[in-house]
C-alpha positions as CSV (number, residue, x, y, z in Angstrom):
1,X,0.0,0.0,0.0
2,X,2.8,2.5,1.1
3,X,4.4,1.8,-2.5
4,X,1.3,2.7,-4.5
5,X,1.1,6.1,-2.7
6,X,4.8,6.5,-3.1
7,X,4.8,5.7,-7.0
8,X,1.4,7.5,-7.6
9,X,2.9,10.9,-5.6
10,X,6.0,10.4,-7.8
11,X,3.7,10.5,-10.7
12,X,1.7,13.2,-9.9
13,X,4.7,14.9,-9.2
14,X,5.9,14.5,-12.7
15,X,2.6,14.9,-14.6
16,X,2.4,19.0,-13.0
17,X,5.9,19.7,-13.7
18,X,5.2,18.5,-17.3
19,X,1.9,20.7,-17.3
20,X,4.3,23.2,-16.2
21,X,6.7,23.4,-18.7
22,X,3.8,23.0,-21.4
23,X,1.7,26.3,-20.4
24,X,4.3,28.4,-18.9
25,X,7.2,27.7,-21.8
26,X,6.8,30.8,-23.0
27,X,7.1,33.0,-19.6
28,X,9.9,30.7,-18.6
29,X,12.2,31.2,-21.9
30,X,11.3,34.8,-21.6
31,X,12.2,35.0,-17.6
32,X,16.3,33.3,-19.1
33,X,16.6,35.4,-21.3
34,X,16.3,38.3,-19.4
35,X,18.4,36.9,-17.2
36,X,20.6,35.5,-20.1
37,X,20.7,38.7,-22.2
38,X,19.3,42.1,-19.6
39,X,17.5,45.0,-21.5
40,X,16.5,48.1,-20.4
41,X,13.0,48.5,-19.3
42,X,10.5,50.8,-20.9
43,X,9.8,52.7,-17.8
44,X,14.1,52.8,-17.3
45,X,13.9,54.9,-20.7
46,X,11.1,57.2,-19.8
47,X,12.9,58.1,-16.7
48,X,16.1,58.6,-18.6
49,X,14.4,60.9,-20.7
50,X,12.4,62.6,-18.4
51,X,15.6,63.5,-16.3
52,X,17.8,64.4,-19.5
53,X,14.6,66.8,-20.2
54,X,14.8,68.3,-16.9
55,X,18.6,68.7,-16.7
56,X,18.6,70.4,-20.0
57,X,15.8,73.0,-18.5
58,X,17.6,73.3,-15.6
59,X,20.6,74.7,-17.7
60,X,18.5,76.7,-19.9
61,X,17.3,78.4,-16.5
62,X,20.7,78.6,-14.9
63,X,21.8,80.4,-17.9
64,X,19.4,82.6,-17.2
65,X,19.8,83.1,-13.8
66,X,23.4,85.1,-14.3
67,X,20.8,88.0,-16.1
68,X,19.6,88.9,-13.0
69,X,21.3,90.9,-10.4
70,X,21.1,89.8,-6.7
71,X,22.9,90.1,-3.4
72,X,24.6,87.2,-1.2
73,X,22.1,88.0,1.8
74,X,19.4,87.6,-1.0
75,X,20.9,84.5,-1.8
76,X,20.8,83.2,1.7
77,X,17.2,84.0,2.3
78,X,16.4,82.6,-1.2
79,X,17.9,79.3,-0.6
80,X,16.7,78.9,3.3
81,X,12.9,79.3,2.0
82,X,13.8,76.3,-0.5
83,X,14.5,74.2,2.5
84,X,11.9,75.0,3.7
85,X,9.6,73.9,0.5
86,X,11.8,71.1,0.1
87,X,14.4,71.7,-2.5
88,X,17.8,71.0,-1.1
89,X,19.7,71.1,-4.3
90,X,22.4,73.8,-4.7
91,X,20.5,74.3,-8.6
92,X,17.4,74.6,-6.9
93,X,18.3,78.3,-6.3
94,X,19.4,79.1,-9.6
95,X,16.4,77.6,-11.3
96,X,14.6,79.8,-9.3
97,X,16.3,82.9,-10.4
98,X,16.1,81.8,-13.7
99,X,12.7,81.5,-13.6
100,X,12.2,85.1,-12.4
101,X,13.5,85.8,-16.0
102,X,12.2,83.2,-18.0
103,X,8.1,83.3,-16.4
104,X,8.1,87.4,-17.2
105,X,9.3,86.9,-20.4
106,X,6.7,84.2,-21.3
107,X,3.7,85.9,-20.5
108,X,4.9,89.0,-22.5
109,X,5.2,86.5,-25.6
110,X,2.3,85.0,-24.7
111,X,0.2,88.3,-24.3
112,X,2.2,89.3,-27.7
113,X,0.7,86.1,-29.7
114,X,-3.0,86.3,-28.3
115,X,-3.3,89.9,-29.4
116,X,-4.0,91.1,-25.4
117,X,-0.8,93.4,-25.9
118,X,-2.7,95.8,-28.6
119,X,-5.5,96.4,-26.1
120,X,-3.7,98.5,-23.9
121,X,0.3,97.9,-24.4
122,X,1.4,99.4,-21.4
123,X,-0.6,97.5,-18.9
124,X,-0.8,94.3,-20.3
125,X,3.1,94.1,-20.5
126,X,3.6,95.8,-17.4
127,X,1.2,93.4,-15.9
128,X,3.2,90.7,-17.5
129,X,6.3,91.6,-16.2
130,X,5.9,92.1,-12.6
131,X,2.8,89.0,-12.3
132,X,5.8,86.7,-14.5
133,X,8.7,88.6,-11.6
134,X,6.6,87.9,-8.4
135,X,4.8,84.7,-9.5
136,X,7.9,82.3,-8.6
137,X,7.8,83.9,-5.3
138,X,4.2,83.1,-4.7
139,X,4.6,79.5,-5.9
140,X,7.3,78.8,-3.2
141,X,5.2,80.7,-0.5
142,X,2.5,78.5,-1.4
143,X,4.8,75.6,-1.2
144,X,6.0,76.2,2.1
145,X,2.6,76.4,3.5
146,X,1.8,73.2,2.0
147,X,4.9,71.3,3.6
148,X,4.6,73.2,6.7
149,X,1.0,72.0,6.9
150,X,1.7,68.6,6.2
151,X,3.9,68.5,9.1
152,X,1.4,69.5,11.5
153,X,-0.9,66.9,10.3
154,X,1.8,63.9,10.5
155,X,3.6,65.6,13.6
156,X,1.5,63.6,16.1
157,X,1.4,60.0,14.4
158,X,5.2,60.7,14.5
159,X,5.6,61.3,17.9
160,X,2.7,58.8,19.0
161,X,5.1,56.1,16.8
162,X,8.4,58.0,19.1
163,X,6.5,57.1,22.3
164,X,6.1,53.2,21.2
165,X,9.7,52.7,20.2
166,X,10.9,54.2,23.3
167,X,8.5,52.5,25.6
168,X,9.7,49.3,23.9
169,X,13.1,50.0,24.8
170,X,14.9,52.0,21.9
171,X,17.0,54.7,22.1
172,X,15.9,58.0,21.3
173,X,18.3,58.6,18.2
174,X,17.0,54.8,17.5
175,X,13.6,55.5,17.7
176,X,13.8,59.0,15.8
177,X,15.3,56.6,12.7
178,X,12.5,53.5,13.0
179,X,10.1,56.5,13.6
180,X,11.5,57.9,10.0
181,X,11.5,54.7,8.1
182,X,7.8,53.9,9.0
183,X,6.4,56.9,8.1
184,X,8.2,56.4,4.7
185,X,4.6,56.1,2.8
186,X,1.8,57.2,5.0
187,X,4.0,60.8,5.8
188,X,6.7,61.3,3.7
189,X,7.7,65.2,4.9
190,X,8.1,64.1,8.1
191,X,9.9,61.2,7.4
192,X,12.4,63.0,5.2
193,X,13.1,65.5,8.0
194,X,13.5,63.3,10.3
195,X,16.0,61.2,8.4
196,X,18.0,64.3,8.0
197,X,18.2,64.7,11.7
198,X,19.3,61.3,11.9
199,X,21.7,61.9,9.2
200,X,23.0,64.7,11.1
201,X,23.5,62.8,14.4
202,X,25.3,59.5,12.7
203,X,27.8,62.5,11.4
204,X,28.7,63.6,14.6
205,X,26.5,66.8,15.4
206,X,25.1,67.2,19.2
207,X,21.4,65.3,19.7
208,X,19.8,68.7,20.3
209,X,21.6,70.5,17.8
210,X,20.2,68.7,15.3
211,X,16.5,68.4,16.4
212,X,17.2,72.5,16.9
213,X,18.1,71.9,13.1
214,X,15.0,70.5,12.8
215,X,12.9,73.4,14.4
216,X,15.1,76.2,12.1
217,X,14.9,74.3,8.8
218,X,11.1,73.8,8.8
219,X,9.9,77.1,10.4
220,X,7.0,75.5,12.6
221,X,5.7,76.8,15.3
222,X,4.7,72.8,16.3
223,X,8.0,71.2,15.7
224,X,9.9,74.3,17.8
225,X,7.5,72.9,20.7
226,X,8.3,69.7,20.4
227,X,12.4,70.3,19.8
228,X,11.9,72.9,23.1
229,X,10.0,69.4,25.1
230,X,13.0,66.9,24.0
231,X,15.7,69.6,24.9
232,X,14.2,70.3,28.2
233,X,13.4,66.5,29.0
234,X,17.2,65.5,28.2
235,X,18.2,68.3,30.6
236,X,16.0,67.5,33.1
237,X,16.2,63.5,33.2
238,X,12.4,63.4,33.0
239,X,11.0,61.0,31.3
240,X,11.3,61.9,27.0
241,X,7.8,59.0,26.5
242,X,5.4,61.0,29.2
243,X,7.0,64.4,27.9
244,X,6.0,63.4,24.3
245,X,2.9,61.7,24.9
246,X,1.4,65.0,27.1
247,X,2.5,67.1,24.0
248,X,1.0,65.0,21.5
249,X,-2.5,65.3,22.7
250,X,-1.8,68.3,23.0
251,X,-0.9,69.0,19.5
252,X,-5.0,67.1,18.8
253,X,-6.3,69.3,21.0
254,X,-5.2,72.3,19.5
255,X,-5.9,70.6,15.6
256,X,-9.8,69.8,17.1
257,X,-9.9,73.6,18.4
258,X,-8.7,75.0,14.8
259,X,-11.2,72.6,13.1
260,X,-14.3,73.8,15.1
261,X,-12.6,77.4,14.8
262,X,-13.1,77.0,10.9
263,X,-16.2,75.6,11.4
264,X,-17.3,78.4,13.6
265,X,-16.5,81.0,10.9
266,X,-18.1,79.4,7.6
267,X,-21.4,80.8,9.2
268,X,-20.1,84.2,8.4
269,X,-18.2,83.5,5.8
270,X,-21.4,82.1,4.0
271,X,-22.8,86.1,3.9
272,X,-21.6,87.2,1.0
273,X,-22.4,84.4,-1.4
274,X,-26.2,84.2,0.3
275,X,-26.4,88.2,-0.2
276,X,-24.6,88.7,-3.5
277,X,-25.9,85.2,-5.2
278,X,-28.6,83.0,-3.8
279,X,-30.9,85.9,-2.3
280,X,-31.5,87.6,-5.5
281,X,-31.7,84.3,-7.3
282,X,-34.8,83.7,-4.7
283,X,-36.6,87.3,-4.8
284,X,-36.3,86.9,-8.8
285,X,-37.8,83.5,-8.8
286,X,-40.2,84.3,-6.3
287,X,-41.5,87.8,-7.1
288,X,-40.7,87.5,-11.0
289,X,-44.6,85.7,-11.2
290,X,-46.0,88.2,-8.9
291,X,-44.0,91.2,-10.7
292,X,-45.4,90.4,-14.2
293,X,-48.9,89.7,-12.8
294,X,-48.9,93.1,-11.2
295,X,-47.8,95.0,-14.5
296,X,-50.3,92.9,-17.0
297,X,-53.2,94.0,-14.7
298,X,-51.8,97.3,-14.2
299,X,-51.7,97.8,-18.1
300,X,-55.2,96.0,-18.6
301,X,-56.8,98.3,-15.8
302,X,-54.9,101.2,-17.8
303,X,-56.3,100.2,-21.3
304,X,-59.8,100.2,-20.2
């Protein structure tokens, strides 16, 4: 009996790898040669192109950038608010520059080529000018608001994931880089800043110089709070978990209070489109019926 099931599982054994190798041939050959005889991918192309296209725009911009005249403590502030949005490049500050002269330039052709410059020359290209000038600097204020927010929304699931490594026994410089490569996809701002601070510690700079860093670099009033409770608990020897866990609810409390704050204002907010737009919209659909009555008996009571 034990023979039968041995030569009938050696069987069934060979009868799926045959079915195998008869419907997957195909895949398989394909799957050696790859191995065999590597191309590149279609999507390794399109990203070769896409970053050949964006370095050549990036020297267009920088050639550019040399047009336009600027000082070394404009410099300074220019390329601190690109931290801030993100952009830690040394181009990324050229580009910008570059795009103070390219942007102005490409609203005057484009008020040129739709025929809005013969309306009134002077304004349209005046217009053009200092909208095409100012507009980069708009676009990275707008910027920094967005990353700053975004750190205020993630800045309590990071220190609520702080509080679990370091109940569970980590470090804090070990729990600040687990914390960092967890929030990888769910929050990626405040993953990449803290990986930066880690970055800065494994190369030697003080623990609370670098979440100080931290607080400078990102210009939040939120994160300065929580750099200010870390500092203050490693002085003190109190306990960095309870410290973090206090501020944390905290930080909810006060996201809950600016919700209901926004809520509290749509109320009045909601005034001028009621007064300018839905309230004639009413009396016209309302009254028009009555209005036309009025004047058709009006005119018939007239007539005779």
């Amino acid at each position: 009996m034990g023979i039968a099931v041995l030569v009938f599982g050696v069987l069934f054994l060979l009868i799926a790898s045959g079915g195998l190798l008869l419907f997957y041939r195909e895949e398989m050959i394909e799957r050696l040669s790859a191995v065999v005889n590597p191309r590149p991918k279609q999507g390794t192309r399109l990203n070769n192109t896409l970053e050949q296209t964006r370095s050549s725009l990036t020297g267009v911009l920088q050639q550019f950038e040399r047009a336009l005249p600027k000082s070394e403590a404009e410099v300074s502030v220019i390329k601190q608010r690109m931290i801030r949005a993100g952009f830690r490049k040394e181009s990324a500050v050229k580009r910008f520059y570059g795009a103070k002269v390219v942007v102005p330039i490409a609203l005057c052709i484009a008020a040129f080529s739709t025929g809005l410059g013969s309306l009134s020359p002077f304004f349209v290209y005046a217009m053009a000018l200092g909208l095409g000038f100012l507009g980069p600097d708009f676009w990275l204020g707008n910027r920094i608001k967005a990353r700053q927010a975004k750190i205020r929304r993630g800045l309590p699931d990071a220190l609520d994931l702080l509080i679990i490594c370091i109940e569970a026994g980590l470090g804090l410089d070990q729990a600040t880089a687990r914390t960092a490569e967890e929030l990888h996809l769910s929050q990626p701002v405040i993953s990449d800043e803290l990986g930066i601070v880690v970055l800065e510690q494994r190369a030697g700079r003080a623990r609370g110089d670098a979440w100080r860093h931290l607080a400078d670099r990102t210009s939040e009033e939120s994160v300065a709070n929580v750099v200010a409770v870390l500092v203050q608990s490693e002085k003190f020897g109190t306990s960095i978990a309870k410290s973090l866990r206090v501020h944390s609810e905290t930080l909810r409390t006060q996201r809950r209070q600016k919700v209901e704050e926004m809520a509290a204002k749509t109320t009045v907010k909601l005034v001028f489109p009621l007064v300018l737009f839905i309230f004639p919209s009413i009396f016209l659909v309302t009254l028009g019926p009555a209005v036309i009555i009025m004047m058709e008996s009006f005119n018939s009571f007239l007539a005779h």
